[in-house]
C-alpha positions in Angstrom: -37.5 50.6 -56.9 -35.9 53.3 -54.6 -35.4 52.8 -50.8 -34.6 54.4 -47.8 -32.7 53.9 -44.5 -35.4 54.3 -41.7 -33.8 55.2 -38.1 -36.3 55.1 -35.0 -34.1 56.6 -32.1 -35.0 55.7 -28.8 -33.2 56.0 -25.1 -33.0 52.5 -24.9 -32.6 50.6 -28.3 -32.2 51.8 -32.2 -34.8 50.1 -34.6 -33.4 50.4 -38.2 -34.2 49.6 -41.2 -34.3 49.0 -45.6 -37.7 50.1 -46.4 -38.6 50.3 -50.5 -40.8 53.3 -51.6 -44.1 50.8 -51.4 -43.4 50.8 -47.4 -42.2 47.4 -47.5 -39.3 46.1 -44.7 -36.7 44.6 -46.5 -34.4 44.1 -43.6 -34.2 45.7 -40.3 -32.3 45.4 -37.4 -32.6 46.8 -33.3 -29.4 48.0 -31.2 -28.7 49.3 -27.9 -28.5 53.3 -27.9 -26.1 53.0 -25.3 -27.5 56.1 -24.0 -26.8 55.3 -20.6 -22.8 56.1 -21.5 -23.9 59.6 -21.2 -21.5 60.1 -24.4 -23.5 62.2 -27.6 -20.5 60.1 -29.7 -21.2 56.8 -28.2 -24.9 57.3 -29.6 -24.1 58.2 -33.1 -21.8 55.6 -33.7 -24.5 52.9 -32.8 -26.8 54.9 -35.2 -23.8 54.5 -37.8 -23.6 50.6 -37.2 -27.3 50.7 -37.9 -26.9 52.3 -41.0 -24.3 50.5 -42.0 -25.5 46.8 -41.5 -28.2 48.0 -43.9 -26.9 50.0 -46.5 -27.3 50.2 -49.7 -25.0 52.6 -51.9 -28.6 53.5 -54.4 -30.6 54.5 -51.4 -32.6 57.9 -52.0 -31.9 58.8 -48.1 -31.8 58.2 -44.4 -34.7 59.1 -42.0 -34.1 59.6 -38.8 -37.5 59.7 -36.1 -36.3 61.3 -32.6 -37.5 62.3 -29.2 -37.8 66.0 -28.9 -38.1 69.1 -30.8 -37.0 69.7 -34.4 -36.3 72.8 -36.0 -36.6 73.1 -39.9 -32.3 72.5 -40.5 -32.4 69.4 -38.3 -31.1 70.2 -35.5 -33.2 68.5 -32.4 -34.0 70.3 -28.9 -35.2 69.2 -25.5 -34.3 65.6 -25.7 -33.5 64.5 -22.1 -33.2 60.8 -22.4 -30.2 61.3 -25.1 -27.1 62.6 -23.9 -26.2 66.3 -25.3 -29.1 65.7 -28.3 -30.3 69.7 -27.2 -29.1 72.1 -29.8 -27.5 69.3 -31.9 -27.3 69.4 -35.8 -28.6 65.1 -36.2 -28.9 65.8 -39.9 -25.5 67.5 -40.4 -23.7 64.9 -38.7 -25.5 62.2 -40.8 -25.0 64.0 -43.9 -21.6 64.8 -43.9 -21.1 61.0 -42.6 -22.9 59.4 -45.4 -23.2 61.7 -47.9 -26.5 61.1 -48.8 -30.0 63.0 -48.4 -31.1 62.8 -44.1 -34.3 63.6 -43.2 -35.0 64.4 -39.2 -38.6 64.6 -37.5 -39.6 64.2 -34.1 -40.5 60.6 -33.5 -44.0 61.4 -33.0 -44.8 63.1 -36.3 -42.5 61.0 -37.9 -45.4 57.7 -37.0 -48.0 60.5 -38.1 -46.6 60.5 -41.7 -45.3 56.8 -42.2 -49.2 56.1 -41.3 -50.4 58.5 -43.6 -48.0 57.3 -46.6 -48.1 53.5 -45.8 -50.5 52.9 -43.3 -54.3 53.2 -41.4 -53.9 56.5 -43.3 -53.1 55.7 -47.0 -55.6 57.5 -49.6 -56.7 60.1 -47.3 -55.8 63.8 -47.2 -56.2 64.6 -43.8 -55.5 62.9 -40.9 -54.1 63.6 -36.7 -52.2 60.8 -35.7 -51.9 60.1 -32.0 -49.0 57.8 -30.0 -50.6 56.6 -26.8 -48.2 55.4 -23.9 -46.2 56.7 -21.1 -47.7 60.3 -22.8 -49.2 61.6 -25.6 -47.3 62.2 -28.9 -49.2 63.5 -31.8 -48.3 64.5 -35.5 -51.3 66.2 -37.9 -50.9 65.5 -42.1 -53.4 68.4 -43.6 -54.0 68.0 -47.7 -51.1 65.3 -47.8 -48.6 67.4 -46.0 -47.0 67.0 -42.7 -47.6 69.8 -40.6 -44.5 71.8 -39.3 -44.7 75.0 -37.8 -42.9 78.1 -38.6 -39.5 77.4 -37.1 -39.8 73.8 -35.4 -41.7 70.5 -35.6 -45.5 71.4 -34.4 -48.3 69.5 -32.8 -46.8 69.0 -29.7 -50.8 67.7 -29.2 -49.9 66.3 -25.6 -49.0 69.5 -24.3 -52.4 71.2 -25.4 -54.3 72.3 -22.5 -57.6 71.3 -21.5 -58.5 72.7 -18.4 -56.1 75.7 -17.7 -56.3 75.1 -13.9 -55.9 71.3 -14.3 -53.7 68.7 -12.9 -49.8 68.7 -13.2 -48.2 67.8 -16.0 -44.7 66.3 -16.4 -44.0 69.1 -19.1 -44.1 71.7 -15.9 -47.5 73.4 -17.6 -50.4 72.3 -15.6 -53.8 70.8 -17.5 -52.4 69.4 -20.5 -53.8 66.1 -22.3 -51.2 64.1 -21.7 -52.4 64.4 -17.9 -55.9 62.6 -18.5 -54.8 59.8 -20.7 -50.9 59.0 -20.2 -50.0 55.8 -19.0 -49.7 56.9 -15.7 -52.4 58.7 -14.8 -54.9 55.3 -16.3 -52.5 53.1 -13.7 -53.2 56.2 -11.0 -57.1 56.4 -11.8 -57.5 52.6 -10.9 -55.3 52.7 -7.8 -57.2 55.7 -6.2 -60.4 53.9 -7.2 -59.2 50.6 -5.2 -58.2 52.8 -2.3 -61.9 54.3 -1.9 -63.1 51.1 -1.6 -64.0 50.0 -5.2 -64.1 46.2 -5.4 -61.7 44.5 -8.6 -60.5 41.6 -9.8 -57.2 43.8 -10.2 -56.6 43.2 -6.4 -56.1 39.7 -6.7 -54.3 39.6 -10.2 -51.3 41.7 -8.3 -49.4 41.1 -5.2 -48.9 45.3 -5.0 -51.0 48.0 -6.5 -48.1 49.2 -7.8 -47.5 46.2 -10.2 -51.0 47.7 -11.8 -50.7 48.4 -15.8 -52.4 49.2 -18.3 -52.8 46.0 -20.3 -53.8 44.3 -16.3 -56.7 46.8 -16.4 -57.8 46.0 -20.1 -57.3 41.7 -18.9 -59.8 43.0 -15.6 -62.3 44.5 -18.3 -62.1 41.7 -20.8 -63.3 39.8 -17.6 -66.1 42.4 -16.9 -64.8 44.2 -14.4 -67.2 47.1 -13.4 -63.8 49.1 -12.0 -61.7 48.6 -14.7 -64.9 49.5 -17.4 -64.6 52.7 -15.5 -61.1 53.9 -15.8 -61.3 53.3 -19.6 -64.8 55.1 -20.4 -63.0 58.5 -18.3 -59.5 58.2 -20.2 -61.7 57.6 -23.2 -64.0 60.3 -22.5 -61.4 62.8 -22.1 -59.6 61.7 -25.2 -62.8 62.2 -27.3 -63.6 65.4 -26.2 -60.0 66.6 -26.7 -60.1 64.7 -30.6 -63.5 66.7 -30.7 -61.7 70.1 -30.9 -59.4 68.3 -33.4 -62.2 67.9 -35.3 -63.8 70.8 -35.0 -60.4 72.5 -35.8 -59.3 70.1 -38.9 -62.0 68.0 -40.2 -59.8 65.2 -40.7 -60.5 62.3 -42.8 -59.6 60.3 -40.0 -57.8 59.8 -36.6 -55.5 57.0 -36.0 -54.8 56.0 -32.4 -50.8 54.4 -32.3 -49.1 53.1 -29.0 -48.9 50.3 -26.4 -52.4 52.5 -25.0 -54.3 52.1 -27.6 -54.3 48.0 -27.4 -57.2 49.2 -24.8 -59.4 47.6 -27.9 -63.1 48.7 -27.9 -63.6 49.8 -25.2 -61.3 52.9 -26.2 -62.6 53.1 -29.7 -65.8 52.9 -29.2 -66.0 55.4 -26.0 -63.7 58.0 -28.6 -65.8 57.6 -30.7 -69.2 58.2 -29.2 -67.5 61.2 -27.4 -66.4 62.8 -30.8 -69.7 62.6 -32.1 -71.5 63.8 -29.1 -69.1 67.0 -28.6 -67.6 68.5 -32.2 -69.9 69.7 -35.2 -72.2 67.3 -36.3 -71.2 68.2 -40.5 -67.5 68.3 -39.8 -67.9 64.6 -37.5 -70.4 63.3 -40.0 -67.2 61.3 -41.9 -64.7 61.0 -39.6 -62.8 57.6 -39.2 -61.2 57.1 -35.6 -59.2 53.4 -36.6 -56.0 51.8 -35.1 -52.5 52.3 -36.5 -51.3 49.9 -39.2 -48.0 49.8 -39.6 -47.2 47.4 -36.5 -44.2 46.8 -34.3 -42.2 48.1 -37.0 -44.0 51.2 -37.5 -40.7 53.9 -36.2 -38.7 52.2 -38.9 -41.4 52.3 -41.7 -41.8 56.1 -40.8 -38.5 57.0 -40.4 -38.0 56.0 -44.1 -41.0 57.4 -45.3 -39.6 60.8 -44.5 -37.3 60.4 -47.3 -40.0 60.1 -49.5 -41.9 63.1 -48.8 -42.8 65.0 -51.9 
């Protein structure tokens, strides 16, 4: 059976992995990135000692899933957390190291595809992905292929605007997604709710406001917490309305919410859902699934291999 070497590069730790052509883990591993040396060399020999404590000399390939922008030779841009990884050649270096076939996709499409071959979205056609976290990362498979752009890696769906005179978004552009429904903006939301006078349980479950998450908010609401309900139905609302335009633009088979976020449960599901239906084209929303990921903890390394197998 073939496999792959799957790579998920983060700022702060490398999952890696031997993943078989089925999407089964056959053994992984996680080390630092060692970013923080602020050395481009120091970070690709860790990725080398991941490869290495897993290879296998029959391998079909390396995949590699990274933060920022990839152009269509492999060669990532606008990577701040990685030292020097703008204008770098990742799949050069990797080839030329191993001599073997290296596949490179930002991280985010990268999740978008391993769910599509392995995952929530396996025997579909279509499908938008979304990462839910600190932002909003996003990859779209149309007719079983991973959408690219023209030069670069495309939907960059965080950064699509939805109200042009909107709030400010880390990107420097102003009303994009990522504003309404990032991890900091949900944290924000509750805070400026408890500051108006909303009563919550929240108060008493933190010492500061600032020690407010996400997952304390979903606790408050699994205890019925009329504030926390609140924040979740507007971050919900505002991500159905923005999958709505997905829909109306796509008609995916289904849309599959990834990402610490989305643990939100019900609450989120239910809300994107109801908002979807209420706001695209009732023929194109008729069918549309919105599920949870599937591919678990493990899902960068999964993906990251699952780029090797693209047809």
């Amino acid at each position: 059976m073939k496999t792959a070497i799957g790579i998920d590069l983060g700022g702060t730790y490398i999952k890696y992995g031997l993943v078989n052509e089925t999407g089964t883990l056959i053994k992984k591993g996680m080390l630092p990135t060692k970013a923080e040396s602020g050395s481009r060399d120091v970070v690709i020999e860790q990725m080398s000692l991941a490869i290495n404590d897993v290879w296998n000399e029959n391998i079909e390939g390396i995949g590699i899933g990274t933060p920022g922008i990839v152009d269509n030779n492999g060669v990532v841009y606008e990577s701040p957390n990685l030292p020097d990884w703008h204008n770098f050649n990742v799949r050069e270096v990797f080839e030329k190291k191993f001599h073997k076939k290296v596949a490179v996709e930002n991280d985010a499409n990268s999740i978008a595809w391993g769910e599509y071959l392995f995952g929530a979205g396996k025997g579909t056609r279509t499908i938008v992905c979304l990462t839910l976290g600190t932002g909003l990362g996003g990859g779209v498979v149309i007719n079983g292929k991973l959408l690219r752009g023209a030069i670069y890696s495309a939907a960059e769906l965080g950064h699509m605007p939805v109200d042009y005179k909107g709030r400010k978004c880390g990107c420097g552009s102003q009303g994009c997604i990522e504003a309404y429904v990032g991890r900091d903006y949900i944290v924000r939301s509750a805070i400026r709710k408890i500051k108006r006078g909303q009563k919550t349980i929240l108060t008493h479950m933190v010492n500061n406001l600032s020690e407010i998450t996400p997952k304390l908010i979903s606790e408050a609401y699994q205890k019925d917490d009329k504030l926390a309900r609140q924040v979740w139905i507007e971050m919900a609302t505002a991500l159905g309305a923005f999958l709505a335009g997905m829909v109306n633009m796509l008609n995916p088979d289904r849309i599959i919410l990834a990402g610490g976020i989305a643990q939100a449960g019900e609450i989120l599901f239910d809300t994107v859902r109801k908002t979807i239906q209420e706001r695209s084209m009732k023929v194109l929303s008729a069918s549309v699934q919105v599920v949870p990921a599937g591919l678990g903890t493990d899902a960068g390394i999964i993906s990251g291999a699952a780029l090797v197998f693209q047809k």
